[in-house]
VOZA-578993 format. One line per 3 residues: for each residue x negated, y negated, z of C-alpha. Coordinates in Angstrom, 2 decimals, padded with zeros to 5 digits. Each point is the difference from the previous one (the first is absolute). Example, Ala and Ser with C-alpha at 12.3 -4.5 7.8 and 13.67 -1.06 7.14 Angstrom:
2
-012.30 004.50 007.80 ~ -001.37 -003.44 -000.66
This chain:
114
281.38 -059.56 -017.06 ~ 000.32 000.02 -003.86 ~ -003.29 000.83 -001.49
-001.02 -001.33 -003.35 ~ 003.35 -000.15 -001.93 ~ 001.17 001.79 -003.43
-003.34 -000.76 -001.78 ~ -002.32 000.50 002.68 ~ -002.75 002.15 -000.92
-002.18 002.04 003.60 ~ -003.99 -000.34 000.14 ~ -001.32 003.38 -000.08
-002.72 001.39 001.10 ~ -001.35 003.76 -000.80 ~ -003.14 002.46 001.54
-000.59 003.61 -001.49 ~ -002.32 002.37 000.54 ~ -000.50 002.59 -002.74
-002.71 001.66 000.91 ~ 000.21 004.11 000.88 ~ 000.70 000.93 002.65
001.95 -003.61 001.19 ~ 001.09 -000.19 003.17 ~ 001.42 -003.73 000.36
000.61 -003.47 -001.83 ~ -000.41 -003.53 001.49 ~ 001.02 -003.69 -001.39
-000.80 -003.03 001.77 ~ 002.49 -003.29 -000.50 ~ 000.77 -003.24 001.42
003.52 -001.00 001.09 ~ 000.01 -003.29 -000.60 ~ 003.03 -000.73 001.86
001.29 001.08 003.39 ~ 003.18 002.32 -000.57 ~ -000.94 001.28 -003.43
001.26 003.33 -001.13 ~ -002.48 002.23 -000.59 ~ 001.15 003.29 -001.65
-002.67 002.63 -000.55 ~ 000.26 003.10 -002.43 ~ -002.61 003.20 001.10
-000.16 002.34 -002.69 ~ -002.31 003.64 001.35 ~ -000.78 002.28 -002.94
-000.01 003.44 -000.54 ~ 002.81 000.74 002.82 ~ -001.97 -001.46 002.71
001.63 -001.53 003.06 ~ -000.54 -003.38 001.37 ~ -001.17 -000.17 003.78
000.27 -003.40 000.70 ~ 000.01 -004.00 -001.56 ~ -001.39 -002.11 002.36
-001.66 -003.70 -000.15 ~ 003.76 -001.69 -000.46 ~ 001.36 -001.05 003.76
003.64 000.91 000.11 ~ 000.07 002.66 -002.87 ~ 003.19 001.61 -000.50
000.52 003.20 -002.71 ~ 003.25 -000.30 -001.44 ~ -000.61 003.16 -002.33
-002.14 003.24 -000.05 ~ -000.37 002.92 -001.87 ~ -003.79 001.15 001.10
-000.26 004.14 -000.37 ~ 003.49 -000.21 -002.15 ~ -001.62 002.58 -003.03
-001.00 -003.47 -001.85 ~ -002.38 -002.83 -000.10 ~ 000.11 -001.17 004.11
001.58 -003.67 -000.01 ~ 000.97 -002.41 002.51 ~ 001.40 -003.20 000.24
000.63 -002.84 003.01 ~ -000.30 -003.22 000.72 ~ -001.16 -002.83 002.49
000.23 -003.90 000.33 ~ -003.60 -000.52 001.20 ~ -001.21 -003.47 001.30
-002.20 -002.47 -002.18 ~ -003.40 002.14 -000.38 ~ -002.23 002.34 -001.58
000.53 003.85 -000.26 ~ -001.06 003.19 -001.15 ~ 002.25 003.04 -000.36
-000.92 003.18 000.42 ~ 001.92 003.49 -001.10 ~ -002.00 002.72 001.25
001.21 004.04 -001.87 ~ -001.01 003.17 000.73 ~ 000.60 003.86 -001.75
003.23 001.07 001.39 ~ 000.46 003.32 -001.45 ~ -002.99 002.95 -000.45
-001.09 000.26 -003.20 ~ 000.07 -003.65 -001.29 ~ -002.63 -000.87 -002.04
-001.85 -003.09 001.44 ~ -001.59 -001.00 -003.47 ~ 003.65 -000.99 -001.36
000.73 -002.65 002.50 ~ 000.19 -003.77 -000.18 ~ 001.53 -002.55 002.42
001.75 -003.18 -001.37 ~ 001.51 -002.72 002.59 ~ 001.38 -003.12 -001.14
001.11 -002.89 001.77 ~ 002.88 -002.35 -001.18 ~ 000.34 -003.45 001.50
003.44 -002.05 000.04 ~ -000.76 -003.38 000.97 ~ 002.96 -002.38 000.91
């Protein structure tokens, strides 16, 4: 399945939470069509690691790099049935003497239709 051609442009979708002390991001979106691609980018800040992205049946990580010395960030993808749905990356201190004020979650959501 070719999705979108040369010019083709995704929908996108983004959640953050900024607040101190952030422990998780969500985003909701609609898949409009049935086989979509939905990519989606979690960003954890200040070296935290990402426990878990759930809300997106048949979520696959492709890359990871949680707990790496830099910003956590992982990326998969799924081709969810027509619906609504909210996604949910959920981070937590992964190292002793991280400073919970400096973190912030970001999750985005990217959606090739065909």
């Amino acid at each position: 399945m070719v999705y979108g051609g040369p010019n083709a442009s995704p929908i996108v979708y983004g959640g953050i939470d900024g607040a101190p002390g952030a422990n998780g991001a969500s985003v909701w979106f609609y898949s409009k069509f049935s086989g979509n691609l939905v990519v989606v980018v979690a960003v954890g800040g200040d070296e935290q690691c990402i426990s878990s992205i759930s809300g997106l049946p048949g979520f696959v990580i492709d890359a990871s790099n949680s707990n790496s010395g830099g910003p956590a960030i992982t990326i998969g993808h799924a081709y969810p049935s027509v619906g609504a749905y909210q996604v949910t990356e959920a981070t937590s201190q992964c190292a002793a003497g991280q400073n919970p004020n400096n973190a912030a979650d970001l999750i985005g959501v990217y959606i090739f239709a065909p």
